[in-house]
C-alpha positions in Angstrom: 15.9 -1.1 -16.6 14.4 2.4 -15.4 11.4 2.1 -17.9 10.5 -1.5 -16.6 11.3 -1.7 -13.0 10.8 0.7 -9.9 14.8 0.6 -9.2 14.9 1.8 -6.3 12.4 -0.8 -4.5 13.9 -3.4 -6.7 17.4 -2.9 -5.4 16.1 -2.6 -2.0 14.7 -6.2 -2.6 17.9 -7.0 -3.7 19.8 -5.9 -0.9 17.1 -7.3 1.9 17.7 -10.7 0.1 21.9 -10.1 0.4 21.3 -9.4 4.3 19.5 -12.9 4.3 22.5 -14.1 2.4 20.8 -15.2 -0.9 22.2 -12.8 -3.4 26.6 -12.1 -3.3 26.9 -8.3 -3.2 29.7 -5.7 -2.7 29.7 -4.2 0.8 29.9 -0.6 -1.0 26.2 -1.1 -2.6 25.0 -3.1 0.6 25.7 -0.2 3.1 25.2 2.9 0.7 22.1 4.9 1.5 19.5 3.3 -0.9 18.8 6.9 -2.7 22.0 8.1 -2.6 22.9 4.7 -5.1 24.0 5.9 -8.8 21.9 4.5 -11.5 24.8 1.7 -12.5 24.2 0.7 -9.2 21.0 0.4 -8.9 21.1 -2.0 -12.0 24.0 -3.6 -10.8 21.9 -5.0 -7.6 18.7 -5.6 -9.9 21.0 -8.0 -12.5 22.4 -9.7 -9.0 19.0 -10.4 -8.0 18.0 -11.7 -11.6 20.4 -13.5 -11.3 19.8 -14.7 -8.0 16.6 -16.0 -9.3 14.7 -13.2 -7.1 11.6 -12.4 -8.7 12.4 -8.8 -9.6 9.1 -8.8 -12.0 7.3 -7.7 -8.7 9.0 -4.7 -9.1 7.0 -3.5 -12.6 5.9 -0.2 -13.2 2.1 0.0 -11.7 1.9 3.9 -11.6 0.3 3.7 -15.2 -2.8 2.0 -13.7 -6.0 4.0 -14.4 -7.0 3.2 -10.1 -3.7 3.3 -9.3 -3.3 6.8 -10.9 -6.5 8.1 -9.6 -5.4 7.1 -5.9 -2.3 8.6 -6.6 -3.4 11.8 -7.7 -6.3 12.4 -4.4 -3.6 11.5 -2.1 -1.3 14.4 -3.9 -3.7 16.8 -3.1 -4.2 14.9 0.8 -0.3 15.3 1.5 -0.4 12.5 3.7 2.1 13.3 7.2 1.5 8.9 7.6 -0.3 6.1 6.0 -1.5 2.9 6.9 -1.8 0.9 4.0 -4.2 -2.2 4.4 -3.6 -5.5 2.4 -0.8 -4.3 0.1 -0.9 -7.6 -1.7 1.8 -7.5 -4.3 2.6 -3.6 -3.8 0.5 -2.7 -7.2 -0.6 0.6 -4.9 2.1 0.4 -2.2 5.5 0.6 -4.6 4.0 3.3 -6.8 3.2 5.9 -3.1 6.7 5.3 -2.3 8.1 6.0 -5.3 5.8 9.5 -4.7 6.1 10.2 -1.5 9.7 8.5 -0.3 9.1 10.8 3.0 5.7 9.6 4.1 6.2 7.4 6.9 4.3 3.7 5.5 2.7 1.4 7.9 1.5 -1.8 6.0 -0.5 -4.4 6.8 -1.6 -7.7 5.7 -2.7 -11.2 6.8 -0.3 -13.1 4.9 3.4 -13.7 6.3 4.5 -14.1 3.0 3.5 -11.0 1.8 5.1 -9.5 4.9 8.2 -11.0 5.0 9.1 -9.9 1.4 8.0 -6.0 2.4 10.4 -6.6 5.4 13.3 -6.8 3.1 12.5 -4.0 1.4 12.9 -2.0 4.5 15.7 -4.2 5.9 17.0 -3.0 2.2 17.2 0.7 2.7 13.5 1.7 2.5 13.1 3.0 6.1 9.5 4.9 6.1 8.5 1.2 5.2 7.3 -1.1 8.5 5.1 -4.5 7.5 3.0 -6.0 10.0 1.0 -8.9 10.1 -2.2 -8.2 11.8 -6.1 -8.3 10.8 -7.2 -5.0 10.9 -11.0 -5.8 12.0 -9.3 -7.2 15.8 -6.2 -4.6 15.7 -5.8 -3.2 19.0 -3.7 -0.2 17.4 -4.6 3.4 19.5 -7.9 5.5 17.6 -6.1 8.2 14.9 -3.0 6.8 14.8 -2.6 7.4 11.1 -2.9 10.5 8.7 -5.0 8.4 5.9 -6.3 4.8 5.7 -6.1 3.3 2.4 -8.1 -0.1 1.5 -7.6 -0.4 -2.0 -8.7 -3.6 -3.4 -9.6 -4.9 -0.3 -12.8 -4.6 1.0 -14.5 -7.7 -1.2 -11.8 -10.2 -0.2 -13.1 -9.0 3.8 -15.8 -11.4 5.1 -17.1 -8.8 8.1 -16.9 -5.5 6.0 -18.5 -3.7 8.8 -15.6 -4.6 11.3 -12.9 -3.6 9.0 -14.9 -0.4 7.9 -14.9 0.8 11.5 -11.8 -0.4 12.2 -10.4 2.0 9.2 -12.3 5.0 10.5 -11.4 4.5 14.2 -7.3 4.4 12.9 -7.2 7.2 10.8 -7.2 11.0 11.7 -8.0 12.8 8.4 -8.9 10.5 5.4 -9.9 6.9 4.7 -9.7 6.3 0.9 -11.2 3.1 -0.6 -11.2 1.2 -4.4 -13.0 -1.4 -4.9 -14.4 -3.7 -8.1 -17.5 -2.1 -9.4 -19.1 -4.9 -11.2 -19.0 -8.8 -10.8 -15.7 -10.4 -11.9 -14.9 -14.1 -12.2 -12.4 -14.0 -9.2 -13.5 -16.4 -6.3 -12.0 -14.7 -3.7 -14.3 -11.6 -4.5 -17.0 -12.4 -1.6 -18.7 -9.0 -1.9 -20.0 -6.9 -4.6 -19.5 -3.5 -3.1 -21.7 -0.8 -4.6 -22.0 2.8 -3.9 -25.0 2.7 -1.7 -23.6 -0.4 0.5 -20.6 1.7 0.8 -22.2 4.5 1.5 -24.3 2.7 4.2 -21.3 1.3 5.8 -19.4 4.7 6.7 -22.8 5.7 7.7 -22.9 3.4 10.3 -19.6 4.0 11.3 -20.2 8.0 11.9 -19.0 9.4 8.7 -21.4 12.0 6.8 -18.6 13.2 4.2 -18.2 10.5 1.3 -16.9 11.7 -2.3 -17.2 8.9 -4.7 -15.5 8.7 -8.0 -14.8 5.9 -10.1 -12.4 4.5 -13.1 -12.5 1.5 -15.2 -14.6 -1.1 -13.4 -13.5 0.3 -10.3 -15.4 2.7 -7.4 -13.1 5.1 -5.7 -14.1 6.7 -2.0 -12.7 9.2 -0.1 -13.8 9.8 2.9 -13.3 12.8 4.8 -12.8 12.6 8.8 -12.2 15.8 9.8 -16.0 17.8 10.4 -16.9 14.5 12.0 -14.2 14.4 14.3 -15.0 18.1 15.6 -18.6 17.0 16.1 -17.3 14.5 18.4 
């Protein structure tokens, strides 16, 4: 089990789905704090929710990821105090920063209920620094730097008014703003843009940012984008 699954999210799951009253659990592993869980309890949740008929292949290893592991590694060196983490999908990005950073307080967001509900029950399920919203960032009336670092990974060619949600990331975050996007044409139709280096790079222009650091790995363009000189100019 520890080679295929995140336990710790995946018992979370588990136990956010036992709250609901879909999965029979002992009160001991229901009210345990979710780190302080041995690992034969941890499995002992994941084989509940397996058999449950949860879907505890969400729960996969993603770290391995080439964009996933290049993320991983900027925001290491960032030491992020919060995050707000746009469109977490599936948690292919999310899961893997909280396995990394369990004390960084996580703010995601995404337009789909569905996609909220189920990160609900992580937190419901012992993951705390977890909260899921669902809200649009491009018409989010959430206060100007109210997060250490922005990350849109992914997210930005599903986005019909890049421009909107591109200021919208700048005006949330204090320090950072750290993108990933596909770097060539794919064959998914829900890709709207092709988002190269210098429409990205005219985009954060427009929205007052002068310090870009582009990168990229395996079909994929990585931006950081720092805040910080800009913000004193201001």
């Amino acid at each position: 089990m520890e080679q295929r699954y995140d336990n710790i999210l995946a018992a979370a799951y588990v136990r956010g789905a036992a709250i609901q009253g879909k999965v029979s659990v002992s009160d001991e592993l229901l009210h345990k704090k979710i780190h302080s869980l041995e690992p034969s309890e941890l499995e002992r949740l994941i084989e509940a929710g397996s058999r449950a008929g949860l879907k505890m292949y969400r729960f996969k290893n993603h770290e391995e990821l080439p964009r996933v592991k290049s993320a991983l590694g900027i925001l290491r060196g960032l030491q992020p105090e919060t995050l707000l983490d746009v469109g977490s999908g599936r948690g292919v990005f999310l899961f893997p920063f909280l396995k990394t950073f369990p004390d960084v307080q996580v703010t995601s967001v995404d337009l789909l209920i569905h996609r909220v509900e189920f990160l609900k029950n992580l937190h419901d399920g012992g993951i705390e620094n977890l909260t899921a919203l669902q809200q649009d960032i491009c018409c989010w009336d959430m206060a100007d730097h109210s997060f250490d670092i922005v990350t849109m990974l992914e997210v930005l060619e599903h986005i019909p008014n890049v421009s909107d949600a591109v200021k919208a990331a700048v005006r949330l975050a204090k320090r950072y703003v750290l993108i990933s996007v596909p770097s060539k044409p794919d064959n998914n139709p829900e890709h709207i843009h092709l988002l190269t280096k210098d429409v990205l790079a005219e985009l954060f222009y427009n929205a007052g940012c002068t310090r870009l650091q582009f990168s990229g790995v395996n079909g994929h363009l990585i931006l950081l984008v720092s805040l910080e000189q800009d913000s004193l100019k201001n």
